[in-house]
C-alpha positions as CSV (number, residue, x, y, z in Angstrom):
1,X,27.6,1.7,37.6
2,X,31.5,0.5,38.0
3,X,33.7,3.4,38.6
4,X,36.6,3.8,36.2
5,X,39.5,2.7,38.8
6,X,43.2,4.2,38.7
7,X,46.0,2.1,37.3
8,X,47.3,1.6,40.6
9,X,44.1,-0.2,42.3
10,X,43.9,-2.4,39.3
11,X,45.0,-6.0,39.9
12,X,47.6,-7.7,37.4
13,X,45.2,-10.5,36.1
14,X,46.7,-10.7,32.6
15,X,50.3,-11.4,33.9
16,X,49.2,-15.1,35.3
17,X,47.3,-15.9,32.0
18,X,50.2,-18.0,30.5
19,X,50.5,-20.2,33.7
20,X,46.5,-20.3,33.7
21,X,46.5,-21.2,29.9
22,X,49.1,-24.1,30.7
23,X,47.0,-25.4,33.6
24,X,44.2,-25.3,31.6
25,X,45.2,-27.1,29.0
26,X,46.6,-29.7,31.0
27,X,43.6,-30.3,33.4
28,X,41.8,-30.8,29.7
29,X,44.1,-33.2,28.5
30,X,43.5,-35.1,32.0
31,X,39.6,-35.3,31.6
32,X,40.0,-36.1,27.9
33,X,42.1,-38.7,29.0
34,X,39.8,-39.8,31.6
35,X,36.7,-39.6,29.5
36,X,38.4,-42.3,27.2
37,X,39.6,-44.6,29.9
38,X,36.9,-44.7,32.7
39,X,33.9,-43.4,30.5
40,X,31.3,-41.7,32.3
41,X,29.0,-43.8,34.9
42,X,25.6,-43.8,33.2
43,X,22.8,-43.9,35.5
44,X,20.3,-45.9,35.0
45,X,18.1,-42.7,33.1
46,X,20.4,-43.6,30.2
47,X,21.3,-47.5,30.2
48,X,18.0,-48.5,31.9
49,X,17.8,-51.4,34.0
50,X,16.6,-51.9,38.0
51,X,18.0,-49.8,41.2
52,X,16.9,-50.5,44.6
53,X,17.7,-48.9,47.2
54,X,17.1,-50.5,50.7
55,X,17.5,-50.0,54.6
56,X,19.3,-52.1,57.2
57,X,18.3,-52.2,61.0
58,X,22.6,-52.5,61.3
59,X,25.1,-50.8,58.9
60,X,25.8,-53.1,56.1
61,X,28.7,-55.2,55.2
62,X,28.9,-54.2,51.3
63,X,31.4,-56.8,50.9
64,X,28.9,-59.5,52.0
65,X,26.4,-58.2,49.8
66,X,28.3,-57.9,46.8
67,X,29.6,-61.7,47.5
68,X,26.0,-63.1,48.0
69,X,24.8,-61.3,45.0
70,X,28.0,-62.4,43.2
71,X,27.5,-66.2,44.5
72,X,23.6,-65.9,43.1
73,X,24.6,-64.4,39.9
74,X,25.0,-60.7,39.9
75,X,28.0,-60.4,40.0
76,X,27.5,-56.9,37.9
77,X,25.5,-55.2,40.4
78,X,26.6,-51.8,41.4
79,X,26.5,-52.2,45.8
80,X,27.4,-48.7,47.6
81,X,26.1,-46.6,50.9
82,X,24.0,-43.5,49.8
83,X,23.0,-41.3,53.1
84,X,24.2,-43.6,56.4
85,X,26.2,-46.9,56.1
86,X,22.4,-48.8,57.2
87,X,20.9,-47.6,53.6
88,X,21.7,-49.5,50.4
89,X,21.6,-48.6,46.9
90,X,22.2,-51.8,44.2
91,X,21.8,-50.9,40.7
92,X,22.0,-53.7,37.5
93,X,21.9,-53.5,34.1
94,X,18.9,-55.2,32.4
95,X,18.5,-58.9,31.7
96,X,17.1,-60.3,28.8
97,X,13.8,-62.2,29.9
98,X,13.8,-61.3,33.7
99,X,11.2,-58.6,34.3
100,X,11.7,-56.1,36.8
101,X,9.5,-57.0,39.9
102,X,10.9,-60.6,39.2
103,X,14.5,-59.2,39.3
104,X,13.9,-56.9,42.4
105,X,12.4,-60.2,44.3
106,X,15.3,-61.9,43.5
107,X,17.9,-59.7,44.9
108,X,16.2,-58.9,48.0
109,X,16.3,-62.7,48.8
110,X,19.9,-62.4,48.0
111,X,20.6,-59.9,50.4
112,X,18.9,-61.2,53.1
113,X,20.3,-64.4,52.8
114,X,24.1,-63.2,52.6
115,X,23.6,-60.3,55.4
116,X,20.9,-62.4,57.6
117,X,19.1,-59.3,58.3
118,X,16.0,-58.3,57.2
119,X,15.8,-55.5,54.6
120,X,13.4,-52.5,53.7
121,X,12.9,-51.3,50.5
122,X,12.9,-47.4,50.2
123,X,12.9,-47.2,46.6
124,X,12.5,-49.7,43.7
125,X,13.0,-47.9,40.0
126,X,12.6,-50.0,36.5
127,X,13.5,-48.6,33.4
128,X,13.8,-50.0,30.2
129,X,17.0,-50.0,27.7
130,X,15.0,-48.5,24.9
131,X,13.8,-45.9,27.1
132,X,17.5,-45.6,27.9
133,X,18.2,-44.7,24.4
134,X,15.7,-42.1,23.4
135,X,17.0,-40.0,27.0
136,X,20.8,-40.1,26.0
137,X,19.5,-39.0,22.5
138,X,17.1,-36.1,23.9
139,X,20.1,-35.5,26.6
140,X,22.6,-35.0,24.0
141,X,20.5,-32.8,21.5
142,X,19.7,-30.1,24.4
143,X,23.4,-29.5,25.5
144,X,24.1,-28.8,21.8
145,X,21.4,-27.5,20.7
146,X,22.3,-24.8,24.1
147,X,25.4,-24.6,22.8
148,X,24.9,-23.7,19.2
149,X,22.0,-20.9,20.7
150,X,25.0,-19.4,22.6
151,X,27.4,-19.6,19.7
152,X,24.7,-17.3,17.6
153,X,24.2,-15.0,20.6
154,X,27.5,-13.9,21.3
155,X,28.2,-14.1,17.6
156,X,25.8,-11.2,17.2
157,X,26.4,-9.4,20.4
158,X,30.3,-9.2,20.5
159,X,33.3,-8.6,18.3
160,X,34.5,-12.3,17.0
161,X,37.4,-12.3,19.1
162,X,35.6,-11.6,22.5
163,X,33.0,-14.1,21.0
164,X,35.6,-17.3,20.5
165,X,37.0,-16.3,24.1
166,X,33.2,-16.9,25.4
167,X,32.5,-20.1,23.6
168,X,35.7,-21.6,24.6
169,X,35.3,-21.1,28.1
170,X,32.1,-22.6,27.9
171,X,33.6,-25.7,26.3
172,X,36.1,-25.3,28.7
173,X,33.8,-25.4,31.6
174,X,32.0,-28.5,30.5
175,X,35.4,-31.0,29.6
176,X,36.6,-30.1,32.9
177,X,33.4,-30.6,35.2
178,X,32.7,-33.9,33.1
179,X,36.0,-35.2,33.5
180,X,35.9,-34.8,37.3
181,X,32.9,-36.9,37.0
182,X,34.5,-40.0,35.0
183,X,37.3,-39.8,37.5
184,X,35.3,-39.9,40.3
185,X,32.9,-42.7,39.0
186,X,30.1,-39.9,40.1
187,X,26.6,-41.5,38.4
188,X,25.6,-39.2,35.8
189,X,21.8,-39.1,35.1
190,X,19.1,-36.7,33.9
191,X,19.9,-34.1,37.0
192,X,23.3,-34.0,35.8
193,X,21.9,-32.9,32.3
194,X,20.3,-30.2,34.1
195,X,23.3,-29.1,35.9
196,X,25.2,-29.3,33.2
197,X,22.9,-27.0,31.3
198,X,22.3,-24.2,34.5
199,X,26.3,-24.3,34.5
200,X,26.4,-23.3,30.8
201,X,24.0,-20.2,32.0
202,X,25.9,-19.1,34.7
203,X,29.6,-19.0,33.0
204,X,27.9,-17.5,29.9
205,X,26.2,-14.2,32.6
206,X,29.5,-14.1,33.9
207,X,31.4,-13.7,31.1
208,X,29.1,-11.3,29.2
209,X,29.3,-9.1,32.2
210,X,33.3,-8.9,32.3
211,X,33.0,-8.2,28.5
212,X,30.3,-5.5,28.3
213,X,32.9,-4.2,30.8
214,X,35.7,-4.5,28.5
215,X,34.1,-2.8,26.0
216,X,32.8,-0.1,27.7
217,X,36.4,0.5,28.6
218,X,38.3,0.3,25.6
219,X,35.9,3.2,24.9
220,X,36.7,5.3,27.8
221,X,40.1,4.4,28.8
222,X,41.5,6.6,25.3
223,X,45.4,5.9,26.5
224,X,45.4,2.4,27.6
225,X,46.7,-0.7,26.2
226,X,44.9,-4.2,25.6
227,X,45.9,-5.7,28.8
228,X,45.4,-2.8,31.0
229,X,41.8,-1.7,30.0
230,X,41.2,-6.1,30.5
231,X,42.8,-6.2,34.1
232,X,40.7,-2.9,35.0
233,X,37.8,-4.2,33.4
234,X,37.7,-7.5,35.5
235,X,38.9,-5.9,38.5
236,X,35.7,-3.4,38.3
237,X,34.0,-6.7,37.8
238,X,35.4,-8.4,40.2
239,X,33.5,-7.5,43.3
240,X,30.2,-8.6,41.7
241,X,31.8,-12.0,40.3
242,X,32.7,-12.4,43.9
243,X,29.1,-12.1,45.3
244,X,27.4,-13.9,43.1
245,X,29.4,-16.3,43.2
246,X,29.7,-16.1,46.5
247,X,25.8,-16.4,47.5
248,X,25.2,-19.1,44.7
249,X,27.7,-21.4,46.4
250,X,26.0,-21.0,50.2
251,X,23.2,-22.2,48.0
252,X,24.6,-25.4,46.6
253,X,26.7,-26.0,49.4
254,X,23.7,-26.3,51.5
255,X,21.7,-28.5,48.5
256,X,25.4,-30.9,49.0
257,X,25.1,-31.3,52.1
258,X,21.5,-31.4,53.4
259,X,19.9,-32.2,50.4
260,X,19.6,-36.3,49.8
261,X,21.4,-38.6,47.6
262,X,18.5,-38.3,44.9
263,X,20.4,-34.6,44.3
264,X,23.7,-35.4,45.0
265,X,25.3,-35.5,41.6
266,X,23.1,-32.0,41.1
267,X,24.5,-30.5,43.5
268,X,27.8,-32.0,42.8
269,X,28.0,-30.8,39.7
270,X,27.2,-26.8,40.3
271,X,29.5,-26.5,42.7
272,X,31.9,-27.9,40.3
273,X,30.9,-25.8,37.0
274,X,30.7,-22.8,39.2
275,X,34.2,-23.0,40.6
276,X,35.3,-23.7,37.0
277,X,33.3,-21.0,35.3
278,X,34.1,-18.0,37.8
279,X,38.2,-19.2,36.8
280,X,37.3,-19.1,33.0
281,X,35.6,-16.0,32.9
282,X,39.1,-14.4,33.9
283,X,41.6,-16.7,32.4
284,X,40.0,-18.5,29.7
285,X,37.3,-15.8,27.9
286,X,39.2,-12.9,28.6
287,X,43.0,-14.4,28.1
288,X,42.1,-16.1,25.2
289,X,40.4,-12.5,23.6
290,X,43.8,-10.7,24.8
291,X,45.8,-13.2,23.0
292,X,43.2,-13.1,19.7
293,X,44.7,-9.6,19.4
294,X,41.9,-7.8,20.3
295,X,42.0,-3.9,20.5
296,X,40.4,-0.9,20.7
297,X,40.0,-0.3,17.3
298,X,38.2,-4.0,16.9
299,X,35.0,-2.1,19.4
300,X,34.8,1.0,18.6
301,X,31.1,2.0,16.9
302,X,31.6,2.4,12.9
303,X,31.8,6.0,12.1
304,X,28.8,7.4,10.2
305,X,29.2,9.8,7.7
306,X,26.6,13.0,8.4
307,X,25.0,15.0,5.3
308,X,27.2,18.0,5.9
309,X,30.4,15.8,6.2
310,X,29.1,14.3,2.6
311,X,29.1,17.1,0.9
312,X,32.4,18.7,1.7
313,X,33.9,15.8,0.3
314,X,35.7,16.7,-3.3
């Protein structure tokens, strides 16, 4: 257990929260606004359609690819590196009529012809639009129907102030790391559903432990005041938000760096939504209780009236 720490080892969190809330909101605003201009990059898990992915004995010229494809007509296909500059991914939308192996053929001729090298083909994917569909559908469903679960939990587990503070930095968490997505043009498939989801977990443990914290100390803390028993709360917190944290990020830094192109976006994405969720723990969940009005009074147990107590009353 957390030792109660004196007022003077406690750090000021609460006096940044209107600067944090104004960031905040802004960064928001920006993905909102980035979310409605670039969309998101659907990989091909969602819009279906052919990726190939192939390796050159030289590093490639994407602009002579792209204007060999364009000349042959595919002039839509998605060209960029993935791993080295001699490895090539080139993704398209489907084609009414052209099947798949048909498609593929045809695009490895293109290549060869524009870059006058010969090709190999490390990976060749097909996936059909209705296919597409039914994922985006099932994709959707399972980040709400995560989100909703949550909403009940912390519903029944905290007062409705601490709870609102929780569910909005979850919201918040997932704006943010999906509008750094649609600015980067970062392809979003089914492993960034996953992500997505395991970042939901992680900011929800984190906050739960700051407020089982807070509550604890609006118990024991008899003389202070709203702020101060929310500083000291996260600052007894704050050491084991900085570890796990901490150790989760060697983790993901190490999946970033070392661990393919195929878990890229995964990877991507954690290191994103735990960045953003250790932040909102603090100055989203917490602030936002503070400024619901929440105080000691709102946690305390209900008082229970005994036998004895009822029958002294008049």
């Amino acid at each position: 257990m957390f030792q109660i720490l004196k007022t003077e080892n406690t750090i000021n969190f609460m006096r940044w929260s209107r600067f944090a809330f104004v960031l905040s909101v802004l960064v928001i605003l920006g993905s909102f606004a980035s979310l409605a201009t670039n969309k998101l990059n659907w990989g091909l898990d969602f819009t279906g359609g052919t990726l190939i992915e192939v390796g050159f004995e030289q590093p490639a010229d994407l602009e002579l690819i792209r204007e060999s494809l364009d000349a042959d007509g595919f002039g839509d296909a998605v060209v960029q590196n993935f791993g080295t500059t001699r490895d090539v991914m080139v993704r398209l939308r489907p084609r009414d009529g052209v099947k798949g192996e048909q498609l593929s053929q045809q695009i490895l001729a293109s290549i060869e012809k524009g870059t006058q090298q010969k090709v190999e083909v490390r990976r060749l994917e097909f996936l059909g639009p209705a296919i597409g569909d039914e994922l985006t559908e099932a994709g959707g469903l399972a980040i709400l129907a995560s989100l909703l679960c949550i909403l009940a939990y912390v519903s029944m587990r905290f007062e409705w102030r601490l709870a609102t503070g929780a569910v909005a930095a979850l919201a918040h968490d997932i704006i943010i790391t999906l509008g750094i997505f649609s600015i980067l043009k970062i392809e979003v498939d089914l492993t960034i559903v996953a992500a997505l989801l395991t970042v939901v977990g992680y900011s929800l443990n984190d906050t739960v432990v700051v407020f089982d914290r807070i509550r604890e100390n609006f118990r024991k803390m008899r003389k202070g005041d709203s702020p101060e028993v929310i500083n000291s709360s996260i600052t007894q917190t704050l050491s084991r938000t900085l570890i796990t944290s901490g150790t989760t990020l060697f983790v993901v830094i190490a999946l970033f760096v070392v661990g393919g192109a195929n878990i890229h976006g995964f990877a991507t994405a954690l290191l994103i939504g735990i960045t953003v969720g250790t932040y909102s723990s603090i100055y989203v969940a917490s602030a936002l209780a503070l400024k619901l009005g929440v105080v000691r009074e709102h946690l305390m147990p209900p008082q229970i009236e005994t036998d004895e107590e009822f029958e002294q009353m008049p």
